[in-house]
Backbone as XML, in Angstrom:
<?xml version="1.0"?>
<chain id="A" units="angstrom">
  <residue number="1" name="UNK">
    <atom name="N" x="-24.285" y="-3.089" z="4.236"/>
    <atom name="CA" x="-25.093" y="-3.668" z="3.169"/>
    <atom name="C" x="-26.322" y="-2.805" z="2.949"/>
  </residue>
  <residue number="2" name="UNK">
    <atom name="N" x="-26.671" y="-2.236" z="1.494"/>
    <atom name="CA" x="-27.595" y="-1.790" z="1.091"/>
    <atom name="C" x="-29.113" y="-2.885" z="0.934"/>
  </residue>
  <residue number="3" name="UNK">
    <atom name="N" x="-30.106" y="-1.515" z="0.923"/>
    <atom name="CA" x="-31.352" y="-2.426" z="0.298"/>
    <atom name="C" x="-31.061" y="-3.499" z="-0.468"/>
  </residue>
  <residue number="4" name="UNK">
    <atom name="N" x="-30.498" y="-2.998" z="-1.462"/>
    <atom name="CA" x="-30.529" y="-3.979" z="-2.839"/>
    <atom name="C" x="-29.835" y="-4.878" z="-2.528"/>
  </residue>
  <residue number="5" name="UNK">
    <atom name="N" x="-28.722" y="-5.238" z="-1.471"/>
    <atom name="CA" x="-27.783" y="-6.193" z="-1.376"/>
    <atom name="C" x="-29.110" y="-7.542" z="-1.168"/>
  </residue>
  <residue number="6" name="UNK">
    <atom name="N" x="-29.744" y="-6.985" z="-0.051"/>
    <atom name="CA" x="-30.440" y="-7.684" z="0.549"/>
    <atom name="C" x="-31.181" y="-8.344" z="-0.241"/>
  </residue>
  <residue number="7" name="UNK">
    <atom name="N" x="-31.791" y="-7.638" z="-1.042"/>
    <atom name="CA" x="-33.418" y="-8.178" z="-1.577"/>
    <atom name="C" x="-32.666" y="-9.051" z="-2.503"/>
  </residue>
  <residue number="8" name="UNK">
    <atom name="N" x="-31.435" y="-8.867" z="-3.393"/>
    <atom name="CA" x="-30.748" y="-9.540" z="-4.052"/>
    <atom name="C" x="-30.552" y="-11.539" z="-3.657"/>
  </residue>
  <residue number="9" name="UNK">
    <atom name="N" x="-29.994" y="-11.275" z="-2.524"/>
    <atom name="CA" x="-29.723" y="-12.375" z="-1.128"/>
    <atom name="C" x="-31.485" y="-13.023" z="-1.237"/>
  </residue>
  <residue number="10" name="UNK">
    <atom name="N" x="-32.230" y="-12.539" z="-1.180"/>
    <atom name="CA" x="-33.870" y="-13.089" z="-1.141"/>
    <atom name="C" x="-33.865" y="-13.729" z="-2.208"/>
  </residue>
  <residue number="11" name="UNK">
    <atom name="N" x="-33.877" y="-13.746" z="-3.706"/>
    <atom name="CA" x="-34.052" y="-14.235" z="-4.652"/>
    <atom name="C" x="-33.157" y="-15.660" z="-4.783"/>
  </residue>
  <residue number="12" name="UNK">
    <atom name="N" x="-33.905" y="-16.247" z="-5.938"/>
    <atom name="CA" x="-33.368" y="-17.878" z="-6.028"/>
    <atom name="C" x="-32.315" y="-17.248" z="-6.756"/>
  </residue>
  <residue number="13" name="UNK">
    <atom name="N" x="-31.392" y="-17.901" z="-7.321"/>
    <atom name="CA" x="-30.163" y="-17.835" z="-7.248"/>
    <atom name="C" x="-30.363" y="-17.684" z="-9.042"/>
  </residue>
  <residue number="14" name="UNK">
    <atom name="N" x="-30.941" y="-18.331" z="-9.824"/>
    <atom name="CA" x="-31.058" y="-18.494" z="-11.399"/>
    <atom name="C" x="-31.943" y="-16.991" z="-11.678"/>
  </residue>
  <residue number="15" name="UNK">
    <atom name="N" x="-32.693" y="-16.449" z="-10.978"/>
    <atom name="CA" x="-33.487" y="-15.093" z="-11.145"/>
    <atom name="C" x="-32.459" y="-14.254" z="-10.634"/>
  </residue>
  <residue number="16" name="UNK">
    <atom name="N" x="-31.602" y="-13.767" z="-9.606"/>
    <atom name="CA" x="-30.465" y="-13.276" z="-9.418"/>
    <atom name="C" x="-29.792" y="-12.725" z="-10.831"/>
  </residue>
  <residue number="17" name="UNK">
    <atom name="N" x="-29.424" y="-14.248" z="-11.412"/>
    <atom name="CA" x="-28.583" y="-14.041" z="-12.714"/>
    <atom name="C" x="-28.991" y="-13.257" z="-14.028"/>
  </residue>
  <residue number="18" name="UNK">
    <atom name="N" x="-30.069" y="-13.682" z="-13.884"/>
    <atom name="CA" x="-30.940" y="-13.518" z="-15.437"/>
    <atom name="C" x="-31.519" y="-11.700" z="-14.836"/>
  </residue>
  <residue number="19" name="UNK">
    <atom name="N" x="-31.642" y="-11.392" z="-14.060"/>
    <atom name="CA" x="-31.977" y="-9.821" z="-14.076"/>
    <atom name="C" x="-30.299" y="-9.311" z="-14.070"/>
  </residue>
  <residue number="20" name="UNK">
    <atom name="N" x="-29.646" y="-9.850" z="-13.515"/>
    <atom name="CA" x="-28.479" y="-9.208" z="-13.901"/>
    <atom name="C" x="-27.924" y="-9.039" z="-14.929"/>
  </residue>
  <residue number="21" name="UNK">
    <atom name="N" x="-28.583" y="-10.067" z="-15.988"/>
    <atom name="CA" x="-27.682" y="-9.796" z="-17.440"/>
    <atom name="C" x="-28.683" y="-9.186" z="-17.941"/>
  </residue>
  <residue number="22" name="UNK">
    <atom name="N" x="-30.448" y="-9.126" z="-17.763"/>
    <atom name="CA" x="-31.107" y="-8.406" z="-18.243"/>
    <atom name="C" x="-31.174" y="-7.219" z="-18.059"/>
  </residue>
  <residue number="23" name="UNK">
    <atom name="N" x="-30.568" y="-6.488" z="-16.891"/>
    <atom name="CA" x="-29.957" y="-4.860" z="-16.836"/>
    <atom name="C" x="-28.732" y="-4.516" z="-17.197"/>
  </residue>
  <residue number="24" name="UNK">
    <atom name="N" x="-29.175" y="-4.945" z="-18.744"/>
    <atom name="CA" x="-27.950" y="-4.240" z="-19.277"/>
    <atom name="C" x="-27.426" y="-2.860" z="-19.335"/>
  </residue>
  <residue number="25" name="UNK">
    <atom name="N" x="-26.192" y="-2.201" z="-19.927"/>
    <atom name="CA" x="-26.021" y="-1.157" z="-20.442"/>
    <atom name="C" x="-26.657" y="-0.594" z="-21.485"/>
  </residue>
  <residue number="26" name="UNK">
    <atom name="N" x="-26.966" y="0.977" z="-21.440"/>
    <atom name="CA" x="-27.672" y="1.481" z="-22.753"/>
    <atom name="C" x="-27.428" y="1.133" z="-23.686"/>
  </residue>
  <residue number="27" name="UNK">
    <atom name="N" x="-25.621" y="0.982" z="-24.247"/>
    <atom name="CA" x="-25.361" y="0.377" z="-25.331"/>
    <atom name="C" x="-25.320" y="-1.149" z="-25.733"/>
  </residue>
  <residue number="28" name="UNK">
    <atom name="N" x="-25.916" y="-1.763" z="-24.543"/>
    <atom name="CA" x="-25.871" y="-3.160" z="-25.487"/>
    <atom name="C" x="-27.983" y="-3.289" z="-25.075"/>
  </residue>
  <residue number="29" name="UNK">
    <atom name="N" x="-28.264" y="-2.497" z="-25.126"/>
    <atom name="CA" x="-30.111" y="-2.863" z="-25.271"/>
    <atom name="C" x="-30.302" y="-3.779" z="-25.965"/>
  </residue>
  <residue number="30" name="UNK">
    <atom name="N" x="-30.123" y="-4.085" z="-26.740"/>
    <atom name="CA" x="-30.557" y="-5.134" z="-28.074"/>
    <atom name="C" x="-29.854" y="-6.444" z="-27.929"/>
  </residue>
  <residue number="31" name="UNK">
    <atom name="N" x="-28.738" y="-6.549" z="-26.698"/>
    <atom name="CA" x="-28.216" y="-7.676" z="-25.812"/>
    <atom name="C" x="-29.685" y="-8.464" z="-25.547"/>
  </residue>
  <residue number="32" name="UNK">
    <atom name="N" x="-30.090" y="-6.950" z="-24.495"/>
    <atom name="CA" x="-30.904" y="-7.520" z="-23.426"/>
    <atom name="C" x="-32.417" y="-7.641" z="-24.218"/>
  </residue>
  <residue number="33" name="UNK">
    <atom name="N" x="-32.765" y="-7.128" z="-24.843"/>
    <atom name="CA" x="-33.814" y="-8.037" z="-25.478"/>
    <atom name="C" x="-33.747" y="-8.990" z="-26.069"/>
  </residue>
  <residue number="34" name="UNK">
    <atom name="N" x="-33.052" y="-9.481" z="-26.426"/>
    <atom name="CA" x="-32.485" y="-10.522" z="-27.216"/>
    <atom name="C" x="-32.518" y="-11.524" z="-26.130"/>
  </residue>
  <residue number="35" name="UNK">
    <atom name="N" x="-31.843" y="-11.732" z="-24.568"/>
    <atom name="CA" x="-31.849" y="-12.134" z="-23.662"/>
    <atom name="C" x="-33.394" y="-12.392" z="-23.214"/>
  </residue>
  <residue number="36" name="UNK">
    <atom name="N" x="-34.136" y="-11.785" z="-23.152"/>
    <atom name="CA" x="-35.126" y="-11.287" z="-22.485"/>
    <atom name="C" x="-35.778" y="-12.242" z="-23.064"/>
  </residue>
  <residue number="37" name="UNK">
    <atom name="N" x="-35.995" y="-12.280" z="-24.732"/>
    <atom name="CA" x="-36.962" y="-13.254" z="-26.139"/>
    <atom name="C" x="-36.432" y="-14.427" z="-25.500"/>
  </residue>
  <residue number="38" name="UNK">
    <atom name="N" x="-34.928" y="-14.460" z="-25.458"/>
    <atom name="CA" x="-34.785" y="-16.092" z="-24.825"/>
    <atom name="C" x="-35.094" y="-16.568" z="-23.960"/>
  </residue>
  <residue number="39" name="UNK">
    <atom name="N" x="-34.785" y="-16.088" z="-22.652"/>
    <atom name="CA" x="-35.702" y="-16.386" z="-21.260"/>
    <atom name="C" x="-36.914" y="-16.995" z="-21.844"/>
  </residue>
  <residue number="40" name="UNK">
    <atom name="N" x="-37.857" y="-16.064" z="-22.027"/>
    <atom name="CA" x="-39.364" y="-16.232" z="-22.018"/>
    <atom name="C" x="-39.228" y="-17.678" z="-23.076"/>
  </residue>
  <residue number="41" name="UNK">
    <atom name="N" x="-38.825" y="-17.675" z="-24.382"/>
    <atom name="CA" x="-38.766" y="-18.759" z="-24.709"/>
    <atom name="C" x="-38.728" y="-20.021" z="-23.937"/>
  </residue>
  <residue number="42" name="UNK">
    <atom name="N" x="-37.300" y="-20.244" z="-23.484"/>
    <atom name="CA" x="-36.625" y="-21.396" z="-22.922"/>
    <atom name="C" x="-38.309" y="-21.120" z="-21.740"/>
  </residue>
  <residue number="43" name="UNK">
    <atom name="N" x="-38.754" y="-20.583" z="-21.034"/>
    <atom name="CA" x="-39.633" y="-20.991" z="-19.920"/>
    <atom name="C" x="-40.995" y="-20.905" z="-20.677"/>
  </residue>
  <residue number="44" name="UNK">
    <atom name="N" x="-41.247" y="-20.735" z="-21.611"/>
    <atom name="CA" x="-42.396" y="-21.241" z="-21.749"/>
    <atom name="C" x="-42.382" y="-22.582" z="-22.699"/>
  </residue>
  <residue number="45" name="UNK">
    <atom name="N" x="-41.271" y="-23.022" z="-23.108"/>
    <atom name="CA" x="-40.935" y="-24.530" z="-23.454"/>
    <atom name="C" x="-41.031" y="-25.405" z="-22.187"/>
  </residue>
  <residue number="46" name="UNK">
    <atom name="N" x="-40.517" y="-25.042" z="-21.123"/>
    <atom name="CA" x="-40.584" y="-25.834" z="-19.831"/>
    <atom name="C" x="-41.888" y="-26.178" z="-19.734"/>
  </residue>
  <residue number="47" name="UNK">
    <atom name="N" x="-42.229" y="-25.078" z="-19.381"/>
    <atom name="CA" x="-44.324" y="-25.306" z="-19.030"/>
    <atom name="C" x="-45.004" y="-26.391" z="-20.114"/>
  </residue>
</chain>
């Protein structure tokens, strides 16, 4: 097991996910901002 396995294993389980779809591929960038606008949305509706 690498670094990253690990530090991965540290994180809550919903932040896990959401950086994983937020490192997207070069070609879908505009996925991940798009992703990214929503996150921040949906959590600053929570607050």
């Amino acid at each position: 097991m690498g670094g990253s396995d690990r530090m991965a294993w540290s994180l809550p389980y919903e932040v896990f996910i959401s950086l994983r779809y937020l490192k997207a591929k070069r070609r879908q960038r505009s996925l991940s901002v798009i992703t990214f606008i929503s996150i921040a949305g949906v959590a600053v509706g929570v607050m």
